[in-house]
N, C-alpha and C positions, 0 to 999 in steps of 0.2 A: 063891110062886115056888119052883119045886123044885131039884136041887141040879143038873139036868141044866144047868141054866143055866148055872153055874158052870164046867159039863165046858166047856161047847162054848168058854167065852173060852180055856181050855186049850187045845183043838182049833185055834181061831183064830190064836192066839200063835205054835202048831209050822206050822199050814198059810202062814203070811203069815213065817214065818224058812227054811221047805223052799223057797217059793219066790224070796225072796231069795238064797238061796243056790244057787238051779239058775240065776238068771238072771245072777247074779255070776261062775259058772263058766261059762257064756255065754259072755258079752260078753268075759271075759278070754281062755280059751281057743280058739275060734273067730272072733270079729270084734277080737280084740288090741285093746278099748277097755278102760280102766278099771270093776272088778266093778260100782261106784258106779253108772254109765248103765245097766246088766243089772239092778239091783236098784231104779231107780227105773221101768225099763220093766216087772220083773216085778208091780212095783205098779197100773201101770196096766192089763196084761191080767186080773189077781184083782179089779178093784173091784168095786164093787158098780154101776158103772157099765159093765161090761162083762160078763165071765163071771161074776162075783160075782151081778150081777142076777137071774141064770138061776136062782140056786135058793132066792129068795125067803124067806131066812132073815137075820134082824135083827141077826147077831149072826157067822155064820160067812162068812169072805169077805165084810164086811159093813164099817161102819164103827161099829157096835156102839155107837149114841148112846143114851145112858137120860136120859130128860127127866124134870127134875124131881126128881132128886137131890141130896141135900145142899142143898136150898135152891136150885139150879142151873137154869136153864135146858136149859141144855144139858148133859153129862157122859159122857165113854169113856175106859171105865179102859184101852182101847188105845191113849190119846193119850198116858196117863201113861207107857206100856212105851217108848213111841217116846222121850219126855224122859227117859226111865233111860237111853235106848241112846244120846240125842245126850248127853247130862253125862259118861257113862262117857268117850265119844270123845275132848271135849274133857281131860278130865283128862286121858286119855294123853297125847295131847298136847301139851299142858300139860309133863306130865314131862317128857316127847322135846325140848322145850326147852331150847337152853343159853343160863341167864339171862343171861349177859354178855354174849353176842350181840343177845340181844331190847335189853338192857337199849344195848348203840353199838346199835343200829339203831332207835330208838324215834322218834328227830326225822324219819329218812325214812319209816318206817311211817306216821307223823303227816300229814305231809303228803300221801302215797300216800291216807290214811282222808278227806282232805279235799277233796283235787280228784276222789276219785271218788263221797263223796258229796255235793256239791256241783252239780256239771254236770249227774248223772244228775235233781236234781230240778228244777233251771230247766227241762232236755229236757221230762221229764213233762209240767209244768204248764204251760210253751208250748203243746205240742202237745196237752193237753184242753182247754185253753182255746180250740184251733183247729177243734177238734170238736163240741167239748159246747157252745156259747155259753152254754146255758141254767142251767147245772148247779152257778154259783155259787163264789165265793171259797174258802169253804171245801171244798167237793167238788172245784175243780181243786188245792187245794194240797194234798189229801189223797193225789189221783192221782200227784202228785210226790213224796209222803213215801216212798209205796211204792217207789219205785226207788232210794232212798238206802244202802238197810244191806244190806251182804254177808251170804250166809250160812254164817256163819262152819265150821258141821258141814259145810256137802257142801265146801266147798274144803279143809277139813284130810281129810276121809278121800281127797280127787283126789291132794293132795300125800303123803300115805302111800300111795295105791297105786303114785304115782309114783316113788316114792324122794326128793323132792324135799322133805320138810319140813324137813331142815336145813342147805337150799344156803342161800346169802344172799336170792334171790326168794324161798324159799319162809319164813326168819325176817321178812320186811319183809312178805308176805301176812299173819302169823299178826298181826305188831303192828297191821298196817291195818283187818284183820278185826276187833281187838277196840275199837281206839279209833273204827272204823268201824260199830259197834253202838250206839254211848254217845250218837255224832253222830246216828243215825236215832233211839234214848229221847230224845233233846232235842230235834228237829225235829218226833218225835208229839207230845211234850207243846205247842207251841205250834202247831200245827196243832188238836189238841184243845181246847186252850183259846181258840180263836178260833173253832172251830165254836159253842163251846158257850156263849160272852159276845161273839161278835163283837167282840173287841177283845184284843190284846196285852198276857199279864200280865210284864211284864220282870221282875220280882223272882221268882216264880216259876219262870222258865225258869233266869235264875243262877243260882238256890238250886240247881234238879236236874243245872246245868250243875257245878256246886261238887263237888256231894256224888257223882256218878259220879264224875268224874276224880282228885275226893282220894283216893275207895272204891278205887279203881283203882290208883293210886300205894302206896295204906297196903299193901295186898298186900303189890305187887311188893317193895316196901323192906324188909317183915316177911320174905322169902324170902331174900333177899341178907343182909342183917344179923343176923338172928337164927336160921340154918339149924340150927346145934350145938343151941339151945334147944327148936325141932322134935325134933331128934332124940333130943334127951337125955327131953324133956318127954311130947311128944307120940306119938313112935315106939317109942322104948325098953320100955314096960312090956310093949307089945305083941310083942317079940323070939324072947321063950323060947317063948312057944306058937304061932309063924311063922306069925301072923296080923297082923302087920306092913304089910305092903302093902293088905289089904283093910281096916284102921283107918284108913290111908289114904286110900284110895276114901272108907270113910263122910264122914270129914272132909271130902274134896270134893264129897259131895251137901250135906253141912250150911252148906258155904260158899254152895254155888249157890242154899238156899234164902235167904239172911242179902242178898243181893247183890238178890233180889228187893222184898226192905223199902226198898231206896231205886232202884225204877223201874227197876232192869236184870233183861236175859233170865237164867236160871241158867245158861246155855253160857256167859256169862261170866265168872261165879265156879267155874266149875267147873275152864272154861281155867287162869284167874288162882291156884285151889290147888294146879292140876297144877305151875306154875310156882313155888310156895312149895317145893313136896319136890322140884321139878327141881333146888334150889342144895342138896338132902343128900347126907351121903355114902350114904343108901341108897337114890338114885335109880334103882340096876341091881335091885335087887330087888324096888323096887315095880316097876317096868316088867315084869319077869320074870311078875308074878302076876295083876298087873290088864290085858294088851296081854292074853291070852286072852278075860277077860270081853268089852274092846271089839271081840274081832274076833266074838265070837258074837252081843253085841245088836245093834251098828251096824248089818249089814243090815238088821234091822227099823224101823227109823226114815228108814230110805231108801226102802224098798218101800212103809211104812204113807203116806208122804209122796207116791210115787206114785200110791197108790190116792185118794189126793184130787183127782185130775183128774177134772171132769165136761164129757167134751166137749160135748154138746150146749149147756150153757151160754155155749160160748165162741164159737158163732157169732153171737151177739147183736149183742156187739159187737166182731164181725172187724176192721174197717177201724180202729179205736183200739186193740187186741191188737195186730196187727200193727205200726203206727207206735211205740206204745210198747216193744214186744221189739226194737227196730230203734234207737230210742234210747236204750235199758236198757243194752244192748250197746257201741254207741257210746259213750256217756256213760261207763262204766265206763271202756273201755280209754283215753279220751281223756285223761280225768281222771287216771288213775292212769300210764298212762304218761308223761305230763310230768313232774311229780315223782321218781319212779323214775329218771330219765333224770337230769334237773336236779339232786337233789337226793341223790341214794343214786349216783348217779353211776355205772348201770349200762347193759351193752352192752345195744344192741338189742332182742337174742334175748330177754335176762333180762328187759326190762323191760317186752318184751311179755306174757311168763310171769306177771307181775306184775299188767297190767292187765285179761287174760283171766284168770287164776286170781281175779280180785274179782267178776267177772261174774255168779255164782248169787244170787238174792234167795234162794230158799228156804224156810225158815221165816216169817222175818223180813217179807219181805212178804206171808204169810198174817196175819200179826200186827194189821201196820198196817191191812191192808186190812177186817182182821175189824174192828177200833176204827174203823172208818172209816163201815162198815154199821150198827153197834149205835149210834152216833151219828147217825145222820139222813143224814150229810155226802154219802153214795152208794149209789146203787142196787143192787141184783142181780145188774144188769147189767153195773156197771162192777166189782163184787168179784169178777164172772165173769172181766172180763179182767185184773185185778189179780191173781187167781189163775195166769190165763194166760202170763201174763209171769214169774212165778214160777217156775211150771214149766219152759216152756221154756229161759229163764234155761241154770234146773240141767242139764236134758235135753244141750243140747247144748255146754256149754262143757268135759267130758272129748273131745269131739273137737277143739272149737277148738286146747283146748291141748296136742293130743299133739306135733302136728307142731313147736313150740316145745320140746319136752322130747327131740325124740330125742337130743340130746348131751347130754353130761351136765353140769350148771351146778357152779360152782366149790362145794363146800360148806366152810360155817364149820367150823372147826376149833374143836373142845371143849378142854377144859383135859387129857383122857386123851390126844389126841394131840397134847402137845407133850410130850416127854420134856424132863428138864434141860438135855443136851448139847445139845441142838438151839436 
């Protein structure tokens, strides 16, 4: 293998972030939608399903799969740039967070992460079970996993394009999103483990129901209590050669990978470290250093995300694509808007922001949908429309939620804007 190989993933990396970033300047400047919907449509004109096709190379405008790698089946070291660009995202994030707000707003996030992913997977697995007859226990509750978990990168970069990540919808989005991820790791694993023994391991599911949520808690506790020891410890050596902020960053890839050894996505240890240095007193200066890097990769994890659409796959099965994007949808806002309303005790407008801003599967349901295939539990055809739903999902819920954002929602007030006298 000659080293020209090497050029072209170079070539690939800059032609797949030029066009994110023409279709980001797009969509923002010309059709006033969020850069986010231009950079996932930029991905679906480059695939390799579309123009990509055209030039017949493995690697550029491609999706660059090397079989048989590391042991691997499958392997593209493009998938890996796209998880540098979604971690990076999330740790901003993360930072941009003000804990004491995440931290009052957690019980209604909790509930928001529940009622939306809850309904969205009865919807599901009603409606394959109304379609499929044939397709078995485990293949309809598979169909239903998929519509459960947010995906948490395309709604945090909608709420940063929006200005919205630190109104009160968009702190209750970020808490739903994350405890809304832990709920979909605990619904794969017993949909998993019923494809794969036909039967219900309850100790099992506790134990990963246990060990997320305490994972999850020990963070946030270690960022609120022990912030000075962060910085004394952790930050400090790093000061004098104002490499401070990017010691940061690494810290939150190393958390993202540590959060994978007990069954969660790394977007959410990477969220959850953003939120450990969000409670330092040097949260303006990592922001100042690392919010460059996330605005240069994020595009790419949007666009690579769009080039994963293969349409012709997804006419297979239209008539269950369609009904489940229709329940994906519904299921979200229904779920998440009751709680928000009931529970977070929010108008309207806000609470609609709420349950459309939870709306994108994303990632997350390429995930399940993939564990779903490599298992037995579904077809080609129905991973075509579990992709489908995914997509679309993302595609179109920066439109759903503009017209909810044209005013501006009340945002939480940090601890810099309260002066003493006040």
């Amino acid at each position: 293998m000659g080293l020209d190989i090497y050029y072209k993933f170079i070539l690939a990396f800059a032609i797949i972030l030029l066009a994110a970033r023409i279709g980001g300047e797009i969509a923002q400047r010309y059709l006033k939608q969020p850069a986010v919907l231009g950079e996932l449509a930029a991905g679906m004109v480059i695939s390799p399903f579309a123009l990509g096709g055209l030039l017949h190379d493995p690697i550029i405008l491609n999706l660059a799969i090397l079989r048989g790698a590391f042991g691997l089946y499958e392997f593209s070291p493009l998938e890996i740039i796209s998880e540098i660009a979604v971690i990076s995202l999330l740790f901003v994030a993360g930072v941009e967070t003000d804990v004491k707000s995440f931290l009052k707003n957690s019980l209604s996030g909790s509930a928001v992460a529940f009622g939306g992913a809850i309904l969205p997977f009865i919807f599901g697995l009603l409606v394959t079970m109304a379609l499929y007859h044939d397709l078995g226990l485990a293949g309809w509750l598979f169909m239903g996993a998929t519509l459960t978990a947010t995906s948490i990168g395309v709604t945090v970069r909608m709420l940063i394009d929006m200005g919205r990540l630190t109104t009160k919808p968009g702190i209750i989005i970020l808490v739903a999103a994350v405890v809304d991820d832990m709920i979909g790791i605990v619904i794969l694993s017993i949909v998993l483990s019923m494809a794969n023994t036909a039967s219900l391991d309850m100790l099992n599911t506790s134990k990963i129901l246990l060990i997320s949520f305490g994972a999850w808690f020990a963070l946030l506790i270690t960022g609120v209590r022990w912030n000075r020891y962060i910085s004394s410890y952790l930050l400090a050596p790093f000061r004098k050669s104002g490499t401070l902020p990017i010691a940061a960053l690494l810290i939150g890839f190393f958390v993202s990978y540590l959060v994978t050894l007990i069954n969660l996505h790394p977007v959410v240890g990477a969220y959850l470290a953003g939120l450990i240095f969000a409670a330092t007193a040097e949260k303006e200066e990592i922001l100042e250093m690392t919010r460059p890097i996330m605005l240069f990769l994020a595009p790419f994890f949007f666009c690579y995300l769009g080039m994963q659409v293969q349409i012709p796959l997804l006419w297979a099965g239209a008539t269950l694509a369609v009904a489940l994007i229709a329940v994906a949808i519904l299921g979200k806002i229904v779920g998440c808007y009751i709680p928000a309303k009931l529970v977070a005790k929010l108008g309207h407008r806000d609470a609609m922001i709420v349950g459309v801003g939870m709306v994108p599967r994303g990632e997350v349901g390429f995930i399940i949908a993939g564990v779903g295939l490599l298992a037995g539990a579904i077809t080609r055809e129905l991973f075509g429309v579990a992709v489908a739903v995914s997509i679309v999902t993302t595609l179109i819920t920066p439109a759903m939620l503009k017209p909810f954002t044209k005013r501006k929602s009340v945002t939480v007030p940090t601890s810099k804007d309260i002066s003493p006298d006040k």
